[in-house]
KEMAR-997424 format. One line per 5 residues: number of its first residue (from 1); their letters; for each residue x, z, y of N, C-alpha, C. Coordinates in pm, whole numbers, always signed. Atoms other than C-alpha are relative to their C-alpha. Example, Ala and Ser with C-alpha at 12.3 -4.5 7.8 and 13.67 -1.06 7.14 Angstrom:
KEMAR-997424
1 = as = +89,+0,-119,+1230,+780,-450,+90,+0,+120; -82,-6,-119,+1367,+714,-106,-77,+73,+109
This chain:
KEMAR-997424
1 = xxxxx = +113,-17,-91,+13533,+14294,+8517,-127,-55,-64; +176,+0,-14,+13149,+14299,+8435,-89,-106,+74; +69,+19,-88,+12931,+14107,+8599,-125,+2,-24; +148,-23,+81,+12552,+14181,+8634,-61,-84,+148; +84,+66,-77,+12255,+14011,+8836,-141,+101,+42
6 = xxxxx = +143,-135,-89,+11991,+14240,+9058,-98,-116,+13; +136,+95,-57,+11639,+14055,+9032,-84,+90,-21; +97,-39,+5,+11336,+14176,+9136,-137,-51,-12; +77,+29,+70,+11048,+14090,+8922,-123,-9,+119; +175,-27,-112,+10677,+14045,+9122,-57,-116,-49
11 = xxxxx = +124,+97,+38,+10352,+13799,+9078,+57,-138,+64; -95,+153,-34,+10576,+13547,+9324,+98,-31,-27; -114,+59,+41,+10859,+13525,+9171,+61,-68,-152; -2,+16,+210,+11049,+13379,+8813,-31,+96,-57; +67,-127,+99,+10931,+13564,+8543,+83,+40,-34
16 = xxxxx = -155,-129,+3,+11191,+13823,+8429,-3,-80,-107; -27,+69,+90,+11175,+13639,+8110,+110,-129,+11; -61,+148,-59,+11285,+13283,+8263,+153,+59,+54; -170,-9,-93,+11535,+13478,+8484,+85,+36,-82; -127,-41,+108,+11699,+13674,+8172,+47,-112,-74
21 = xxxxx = -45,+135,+50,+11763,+13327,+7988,+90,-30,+92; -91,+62,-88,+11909,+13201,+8292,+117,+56,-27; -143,-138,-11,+12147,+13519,+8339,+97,+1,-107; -99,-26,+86,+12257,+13535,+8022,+83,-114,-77; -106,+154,+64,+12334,+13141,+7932,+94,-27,+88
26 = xxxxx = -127,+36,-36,+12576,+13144,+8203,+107,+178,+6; -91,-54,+31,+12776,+13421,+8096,-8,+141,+84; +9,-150,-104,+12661,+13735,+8309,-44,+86,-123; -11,-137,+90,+12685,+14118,+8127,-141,+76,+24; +122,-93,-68,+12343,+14256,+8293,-99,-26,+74
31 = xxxxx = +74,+11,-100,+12046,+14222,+8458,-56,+123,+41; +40,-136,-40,+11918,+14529,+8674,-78,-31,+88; +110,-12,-111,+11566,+14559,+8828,-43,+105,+78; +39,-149,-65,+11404,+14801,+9080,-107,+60,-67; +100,-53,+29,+11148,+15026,+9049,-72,+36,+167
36 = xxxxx = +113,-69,-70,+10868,+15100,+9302,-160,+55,-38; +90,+3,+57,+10556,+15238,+9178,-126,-42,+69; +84,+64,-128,+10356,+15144,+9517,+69,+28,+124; -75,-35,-137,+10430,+15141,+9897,-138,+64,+72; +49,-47,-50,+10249,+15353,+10098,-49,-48,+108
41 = xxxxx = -31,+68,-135,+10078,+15202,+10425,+24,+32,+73; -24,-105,-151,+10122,+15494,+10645,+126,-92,+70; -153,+14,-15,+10536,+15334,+10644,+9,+62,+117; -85,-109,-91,+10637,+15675,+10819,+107,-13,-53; -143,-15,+32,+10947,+15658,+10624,+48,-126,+1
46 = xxxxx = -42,+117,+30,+11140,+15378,+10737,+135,-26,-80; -118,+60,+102,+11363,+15156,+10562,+108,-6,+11; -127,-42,+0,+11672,+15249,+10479,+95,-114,+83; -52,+60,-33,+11794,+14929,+10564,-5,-89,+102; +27,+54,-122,+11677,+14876,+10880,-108,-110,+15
51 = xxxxx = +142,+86,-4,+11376,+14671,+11021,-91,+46,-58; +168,-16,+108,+11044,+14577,+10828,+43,+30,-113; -52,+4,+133,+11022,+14658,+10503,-66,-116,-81; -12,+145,+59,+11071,+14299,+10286,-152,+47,-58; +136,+22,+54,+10738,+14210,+10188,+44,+19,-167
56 = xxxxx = -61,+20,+173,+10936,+14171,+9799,-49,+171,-52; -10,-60,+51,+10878,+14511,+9790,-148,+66,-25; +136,-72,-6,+10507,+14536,+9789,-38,-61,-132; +40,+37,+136,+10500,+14356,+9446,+97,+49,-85; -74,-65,+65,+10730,+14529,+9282,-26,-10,-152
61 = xxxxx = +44,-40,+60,+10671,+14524,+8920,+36,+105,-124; -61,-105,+59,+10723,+14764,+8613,+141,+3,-60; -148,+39,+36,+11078,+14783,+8525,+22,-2,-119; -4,+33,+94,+11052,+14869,+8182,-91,-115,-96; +84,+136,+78,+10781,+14612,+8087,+54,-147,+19
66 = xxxxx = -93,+157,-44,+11016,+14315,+8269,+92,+21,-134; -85,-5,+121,+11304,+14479,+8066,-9,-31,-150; +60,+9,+142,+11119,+14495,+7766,+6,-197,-36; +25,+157,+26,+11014,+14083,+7809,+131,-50,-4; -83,+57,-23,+11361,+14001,+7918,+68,+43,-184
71 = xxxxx = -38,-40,+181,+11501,+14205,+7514,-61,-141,-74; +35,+93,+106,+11266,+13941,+7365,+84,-110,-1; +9,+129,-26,+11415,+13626,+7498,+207,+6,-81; -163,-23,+3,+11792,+13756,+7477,+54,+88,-97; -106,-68,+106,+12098,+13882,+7241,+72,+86,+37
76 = xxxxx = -75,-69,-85,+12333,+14013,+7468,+13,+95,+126; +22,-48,-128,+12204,+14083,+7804,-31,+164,+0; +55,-158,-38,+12219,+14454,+7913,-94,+11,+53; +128,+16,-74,+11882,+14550,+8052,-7,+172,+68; -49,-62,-71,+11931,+14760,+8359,-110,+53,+77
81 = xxxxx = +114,-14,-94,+11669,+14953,+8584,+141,+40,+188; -69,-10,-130,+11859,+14943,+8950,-84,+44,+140; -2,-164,+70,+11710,+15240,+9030,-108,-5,-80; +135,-119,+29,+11475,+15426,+8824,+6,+117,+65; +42,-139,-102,+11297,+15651,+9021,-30,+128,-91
86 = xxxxx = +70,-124,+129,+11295,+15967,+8753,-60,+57,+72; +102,-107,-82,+11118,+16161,+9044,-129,-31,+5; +127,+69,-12,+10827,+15941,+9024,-42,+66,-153; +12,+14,+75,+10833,+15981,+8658,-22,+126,-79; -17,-71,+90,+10753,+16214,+8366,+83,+11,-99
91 = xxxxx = -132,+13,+108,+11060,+16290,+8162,-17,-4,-163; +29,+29,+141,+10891,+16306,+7821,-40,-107,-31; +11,+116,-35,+10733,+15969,+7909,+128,-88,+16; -141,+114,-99,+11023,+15804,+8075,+89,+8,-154; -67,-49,+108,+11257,+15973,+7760,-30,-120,-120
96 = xxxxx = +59,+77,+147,+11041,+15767,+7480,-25,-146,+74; +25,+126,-51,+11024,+15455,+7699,+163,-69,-14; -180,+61,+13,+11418,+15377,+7721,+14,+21,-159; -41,+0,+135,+11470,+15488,+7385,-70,-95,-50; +84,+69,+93,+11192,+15293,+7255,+66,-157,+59
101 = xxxxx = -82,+135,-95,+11364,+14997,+7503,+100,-31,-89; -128,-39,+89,+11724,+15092,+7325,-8,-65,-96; -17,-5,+244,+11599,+15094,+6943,-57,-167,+27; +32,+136,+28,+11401,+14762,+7041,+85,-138,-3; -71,+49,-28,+11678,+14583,+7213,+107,-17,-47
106 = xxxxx = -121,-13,+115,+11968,+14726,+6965,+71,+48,+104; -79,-40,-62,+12103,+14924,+7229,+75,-28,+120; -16,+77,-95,+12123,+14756,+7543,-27,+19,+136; +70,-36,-111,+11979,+14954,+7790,+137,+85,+74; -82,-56,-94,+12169,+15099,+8086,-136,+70,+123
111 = xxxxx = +147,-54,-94,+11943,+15334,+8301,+86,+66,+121; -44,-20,-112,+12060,+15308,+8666,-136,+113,+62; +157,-47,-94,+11839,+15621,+8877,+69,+28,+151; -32,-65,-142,+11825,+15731,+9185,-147,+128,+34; +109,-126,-32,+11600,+16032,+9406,-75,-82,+84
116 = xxxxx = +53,+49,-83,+11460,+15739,+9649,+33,+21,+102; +46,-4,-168,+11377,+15729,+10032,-99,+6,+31; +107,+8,-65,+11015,+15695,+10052,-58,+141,-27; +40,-99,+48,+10884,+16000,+10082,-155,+31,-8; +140,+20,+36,+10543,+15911,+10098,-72,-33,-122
121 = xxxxx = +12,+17,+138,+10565,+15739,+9781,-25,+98,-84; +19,-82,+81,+10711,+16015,+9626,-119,+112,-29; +71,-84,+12,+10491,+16258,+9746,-135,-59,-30; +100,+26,+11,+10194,+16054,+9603,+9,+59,-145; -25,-18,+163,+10329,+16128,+9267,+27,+196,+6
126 = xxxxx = -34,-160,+38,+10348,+16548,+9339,+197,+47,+11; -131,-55,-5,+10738,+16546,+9424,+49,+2,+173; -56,-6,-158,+10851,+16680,+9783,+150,-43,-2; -75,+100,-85,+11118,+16482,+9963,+108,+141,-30; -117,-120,+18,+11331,+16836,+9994,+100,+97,-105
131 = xxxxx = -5,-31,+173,+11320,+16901,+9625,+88,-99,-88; -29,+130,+57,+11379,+16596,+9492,+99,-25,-87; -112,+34,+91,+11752,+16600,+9370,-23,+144,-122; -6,-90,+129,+11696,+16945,+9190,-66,-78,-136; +88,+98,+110,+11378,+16742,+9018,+58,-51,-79
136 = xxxxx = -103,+153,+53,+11623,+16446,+8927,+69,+81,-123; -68,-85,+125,+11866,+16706,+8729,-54,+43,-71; +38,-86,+103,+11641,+16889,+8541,-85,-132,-78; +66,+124,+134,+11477,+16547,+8412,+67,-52,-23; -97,+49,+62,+11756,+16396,+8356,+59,+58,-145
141 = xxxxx = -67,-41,+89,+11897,+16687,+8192,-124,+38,-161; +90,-1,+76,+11562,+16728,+7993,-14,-168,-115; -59,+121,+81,+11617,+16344,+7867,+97,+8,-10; -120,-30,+79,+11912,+16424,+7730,-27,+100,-90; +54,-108,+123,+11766,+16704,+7539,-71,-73,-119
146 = xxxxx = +122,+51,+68,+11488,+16488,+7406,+91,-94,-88; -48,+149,+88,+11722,+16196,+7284,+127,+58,-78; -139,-65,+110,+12019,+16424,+7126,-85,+85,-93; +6,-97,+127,+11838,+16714,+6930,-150,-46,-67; +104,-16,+87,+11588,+16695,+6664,-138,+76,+71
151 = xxxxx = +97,-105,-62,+11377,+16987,+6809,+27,+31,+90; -35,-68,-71,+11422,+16963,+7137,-105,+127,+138; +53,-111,-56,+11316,+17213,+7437,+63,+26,+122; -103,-13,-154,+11396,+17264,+7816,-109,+59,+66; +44,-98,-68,+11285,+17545,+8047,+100,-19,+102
156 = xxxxx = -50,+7,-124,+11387,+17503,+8430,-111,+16,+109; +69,-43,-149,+11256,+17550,+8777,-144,-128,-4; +63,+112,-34,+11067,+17165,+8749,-78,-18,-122; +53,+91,+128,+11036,+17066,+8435,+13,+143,-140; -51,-46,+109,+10944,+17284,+8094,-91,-64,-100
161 = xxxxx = +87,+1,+124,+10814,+17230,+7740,+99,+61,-91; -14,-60,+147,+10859,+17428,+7392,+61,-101,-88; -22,+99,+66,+11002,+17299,+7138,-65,-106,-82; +91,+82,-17,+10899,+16941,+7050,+84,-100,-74; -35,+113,+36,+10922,+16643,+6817,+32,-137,+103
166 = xxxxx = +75,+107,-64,+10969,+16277,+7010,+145,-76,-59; -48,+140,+32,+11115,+15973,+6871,-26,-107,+24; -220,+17,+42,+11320,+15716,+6849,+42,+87,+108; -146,-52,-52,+11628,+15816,+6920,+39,-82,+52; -36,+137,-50,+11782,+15585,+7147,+120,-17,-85
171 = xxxxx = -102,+65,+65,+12052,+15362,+6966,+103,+25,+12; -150,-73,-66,+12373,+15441,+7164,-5,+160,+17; -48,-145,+86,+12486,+15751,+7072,+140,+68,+184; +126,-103,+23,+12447,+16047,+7253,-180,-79,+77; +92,+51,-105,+12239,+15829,+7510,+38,-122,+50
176 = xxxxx = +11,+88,-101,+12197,+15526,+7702,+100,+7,+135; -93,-56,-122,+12480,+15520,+8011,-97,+49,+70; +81,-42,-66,+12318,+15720,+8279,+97,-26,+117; -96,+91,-106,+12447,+15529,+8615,-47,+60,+174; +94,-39,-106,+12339,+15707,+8969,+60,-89,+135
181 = xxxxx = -22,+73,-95,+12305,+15536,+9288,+60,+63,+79; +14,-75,-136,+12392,+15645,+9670,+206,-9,+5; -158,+50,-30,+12741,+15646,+9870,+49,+180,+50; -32,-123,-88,+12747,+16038,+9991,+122,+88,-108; -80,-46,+27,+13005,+16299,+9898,-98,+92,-152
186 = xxxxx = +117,-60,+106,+12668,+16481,+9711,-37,-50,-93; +52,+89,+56,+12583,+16212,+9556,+153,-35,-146; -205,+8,+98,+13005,+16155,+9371,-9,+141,-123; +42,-143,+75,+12924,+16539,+9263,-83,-25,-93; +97,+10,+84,+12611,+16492,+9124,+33,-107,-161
191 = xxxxx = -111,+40,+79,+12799,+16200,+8927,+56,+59,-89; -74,-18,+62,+13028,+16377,+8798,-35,+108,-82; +82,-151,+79,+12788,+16672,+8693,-29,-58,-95; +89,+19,+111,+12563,+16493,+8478,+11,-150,-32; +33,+191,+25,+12593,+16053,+8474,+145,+0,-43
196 = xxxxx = -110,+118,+46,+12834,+15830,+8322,+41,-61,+46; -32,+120,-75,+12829,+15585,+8603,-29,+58,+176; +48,-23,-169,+12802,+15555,+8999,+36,-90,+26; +29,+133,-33,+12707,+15252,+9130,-78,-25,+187; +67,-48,-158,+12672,+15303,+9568,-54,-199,-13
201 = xxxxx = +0,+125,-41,+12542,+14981,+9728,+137,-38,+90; -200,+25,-35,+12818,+14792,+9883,-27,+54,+145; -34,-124,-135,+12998,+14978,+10187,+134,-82,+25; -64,+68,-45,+13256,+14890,+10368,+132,+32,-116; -109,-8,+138,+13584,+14824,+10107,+77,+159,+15
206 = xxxxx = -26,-101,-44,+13767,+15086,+10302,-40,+123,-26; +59,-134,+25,+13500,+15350,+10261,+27,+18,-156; -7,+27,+153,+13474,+15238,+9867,+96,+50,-79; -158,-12,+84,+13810,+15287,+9790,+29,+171,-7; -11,-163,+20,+13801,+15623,+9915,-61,+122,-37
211 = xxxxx = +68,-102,+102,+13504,+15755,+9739,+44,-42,-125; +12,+6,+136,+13635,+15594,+9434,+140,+109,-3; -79,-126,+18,+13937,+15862,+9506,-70,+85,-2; +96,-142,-58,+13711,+16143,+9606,-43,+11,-152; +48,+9,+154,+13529,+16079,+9239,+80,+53,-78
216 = xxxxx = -118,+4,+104,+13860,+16030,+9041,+24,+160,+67; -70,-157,-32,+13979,+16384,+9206,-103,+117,-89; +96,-68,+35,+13626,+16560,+9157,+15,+35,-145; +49,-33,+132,+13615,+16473,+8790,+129,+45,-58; -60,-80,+10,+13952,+16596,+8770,-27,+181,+11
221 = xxxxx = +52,-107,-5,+13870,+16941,+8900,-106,+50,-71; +131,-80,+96,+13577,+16971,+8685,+65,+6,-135; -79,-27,+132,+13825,+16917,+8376,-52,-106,-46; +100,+126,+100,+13647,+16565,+8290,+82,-164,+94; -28,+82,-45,+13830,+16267,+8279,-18,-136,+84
226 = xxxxx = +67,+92,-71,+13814,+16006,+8537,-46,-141,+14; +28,+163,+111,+13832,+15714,+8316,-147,-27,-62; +156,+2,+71,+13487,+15845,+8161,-111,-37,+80; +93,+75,-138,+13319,+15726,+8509,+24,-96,+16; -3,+155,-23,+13236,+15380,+8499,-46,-25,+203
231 = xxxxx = +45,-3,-141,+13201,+15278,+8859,-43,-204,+39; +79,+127,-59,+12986,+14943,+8998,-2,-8,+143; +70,+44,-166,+12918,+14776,+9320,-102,-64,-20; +135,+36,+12,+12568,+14732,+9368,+36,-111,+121; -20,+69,-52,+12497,+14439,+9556,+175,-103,+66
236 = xxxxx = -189,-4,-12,+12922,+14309,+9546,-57,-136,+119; -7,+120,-83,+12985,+14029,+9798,+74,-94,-139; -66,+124,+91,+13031,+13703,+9564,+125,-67,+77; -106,+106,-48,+13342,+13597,+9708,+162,+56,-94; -115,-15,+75,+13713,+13607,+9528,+53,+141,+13
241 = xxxxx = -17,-112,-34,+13866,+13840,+9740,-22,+129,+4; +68,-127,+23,+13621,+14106,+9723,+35,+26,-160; +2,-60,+92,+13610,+14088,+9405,+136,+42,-107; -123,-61,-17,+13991,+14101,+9344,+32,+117,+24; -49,-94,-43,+13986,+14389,+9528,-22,+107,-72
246 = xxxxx = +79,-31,+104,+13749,+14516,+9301,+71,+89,-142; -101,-39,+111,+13959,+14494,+9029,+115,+70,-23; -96,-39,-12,+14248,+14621,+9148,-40,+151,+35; +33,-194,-13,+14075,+14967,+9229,-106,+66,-134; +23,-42,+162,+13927,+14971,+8826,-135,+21,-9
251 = xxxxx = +164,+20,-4,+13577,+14893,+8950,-49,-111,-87; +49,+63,+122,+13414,+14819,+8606,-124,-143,-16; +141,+160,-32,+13090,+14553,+8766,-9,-30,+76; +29,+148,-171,+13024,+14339,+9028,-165,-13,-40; +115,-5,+52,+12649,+14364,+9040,-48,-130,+148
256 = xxxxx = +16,+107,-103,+12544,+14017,+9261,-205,+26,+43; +191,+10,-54,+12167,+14013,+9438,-31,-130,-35; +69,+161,-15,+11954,+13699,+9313,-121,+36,+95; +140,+18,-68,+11666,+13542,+9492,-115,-2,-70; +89,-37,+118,+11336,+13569,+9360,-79,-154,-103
261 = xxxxx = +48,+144,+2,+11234,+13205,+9333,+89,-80,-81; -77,+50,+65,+11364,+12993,+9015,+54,-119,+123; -139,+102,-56,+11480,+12692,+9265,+88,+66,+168; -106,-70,-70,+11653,+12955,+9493,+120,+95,-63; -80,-58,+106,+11793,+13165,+9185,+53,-105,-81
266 = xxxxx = -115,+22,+96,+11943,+12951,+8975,+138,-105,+84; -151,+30,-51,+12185,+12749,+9211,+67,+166,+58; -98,-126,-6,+12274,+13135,+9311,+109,+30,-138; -75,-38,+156,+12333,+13210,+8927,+90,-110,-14; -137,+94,+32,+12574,+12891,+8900,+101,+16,+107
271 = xxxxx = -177,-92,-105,+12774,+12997,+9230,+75,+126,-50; -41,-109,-38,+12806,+13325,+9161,+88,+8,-167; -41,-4,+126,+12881,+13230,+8782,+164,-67,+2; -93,+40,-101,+13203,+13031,+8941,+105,+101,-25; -110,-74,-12,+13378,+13371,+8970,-6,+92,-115
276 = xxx = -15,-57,+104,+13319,+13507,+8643,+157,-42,-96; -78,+17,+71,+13604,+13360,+8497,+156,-27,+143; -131,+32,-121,+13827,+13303,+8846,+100,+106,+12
């Protein structure tokens, strides 16, 4: 078992720098930040997770520029975006930013995405709410073009360009894992179409267990083994049991939530460090 640490970077909290030191001197595999690019004030689209939406998320900051600071400090630490929003993003941009992350870091990057919830957001950036997952595939599958061929080139409904130089190459060979969020049956599919990983937030064990069948079947039927799907729990409950359980259904990370505040994060990071070896 894996274990990684979810912090979200902002002007009030440790510096992603400070926090990756922490993370990685007690023995954790990952750190994974969010992405927001702004919040909208209209908040017509509420929050997924019920109530206000956490003030944490109005400072949000850039995920690859944390990532980037956190590479300097550290050897080991995977450097995780928990999600990247590719819908926000330009895929020839986004493409030469991880790679350039990758080649800097020596290969260390893990690029968790997702399609979002805000649809105000998105649609500040030119991507409708109804669209959205096609978007996701064709930039996805367009970064994957860009980082495998020499000359590459992608024509689709969203996204095109001619053929086109862009380097580096990211380090890990063909690509960087590509890890997608969400707990739906659409979402397992999509998985198994195009990512490496699927990483829902946590759900009840019960449900868990039985999309991690639903998966394992899927990528059967598509002819693609089901071993080649790494699978995470975003946010895991730090406790034994859970994560026992964890193990016993071949769930590869335990991804724990820190706080944002070094003297509220690091007695988290020494509890939660506790069950790394239990």
């Amino acid at each position: 078992m894996k274990y990684g640490i979810f912090f979200a970077p902002g002007e009030r909290t440790m510096s992603a720098a400070d926090a990756a030191i922490a993370i990685e001197q007690r023995g954790f595999e990952s750190l994974w930040v969010p992405e927001h690019t702004h919040i909208p004030t209209s908040r017509r689209t509420p929050f997924p997770g019920g109530g206000d939406l956490p003030k944490s998320y109005l400072y949000t900051m850039d995920p690859f520029v944390c990532l980037a600071a956190a590479a300097a400090v550290t050897k080991t630490l995977k450097l995780a975006t928990g999600v990247c929003l590719v819908i926000e993003r330009d895929p020839i941009v986004l493409a030469k930013e991880v790679a350039s992350l990758d080649l800097t870091s020596g290969g260390r990057v893990i690029l968790g995405i997702g399609a979002g919830w805000n649809a105000e957001e998105m649609e500040n950036h030119g991507t409708a709410f109804k669209t959205r997952w096609k978007l996701l595939r064709e930039r996805v599958a367009a970064m994957k073009a860009i980082w495998t061929q020499d000359e590459a080139s992608y024509h689709g409904e969203f996204v095109n360009f001619d053929s086109m130089w862009s380097y580096p190459k990211p380090v890990r060979k063909p690509h960087p894992p590509i890890l997608m969020g969400g707990g739906s049956s659409a979402v397992l599919r999509r998985v198994v179409n195009y990512c490496d990983g699927w990483m829902p937030v946590r759900m009840r064990m019960a449900d868990f267990l039985a999309r991690i069948t639903e998966i394992r079947r899927l990528a059967e039927e598509q002819g693609r083994d089901p071993k080649s799907i790494s699978i995470s729990s975003f946010s895991a409950k730090p406790e034994k049991a859970y994560i026992d359980k964890l193990k016993e259904a071949g769930v590869e990370r335990a991804i724990f939530f820190g706080a944002g505040s070094a003297a509220k994060l690091l007695p988290q990071l020494d509890e939660y460090a506790k069950l790394i070896d239990a």
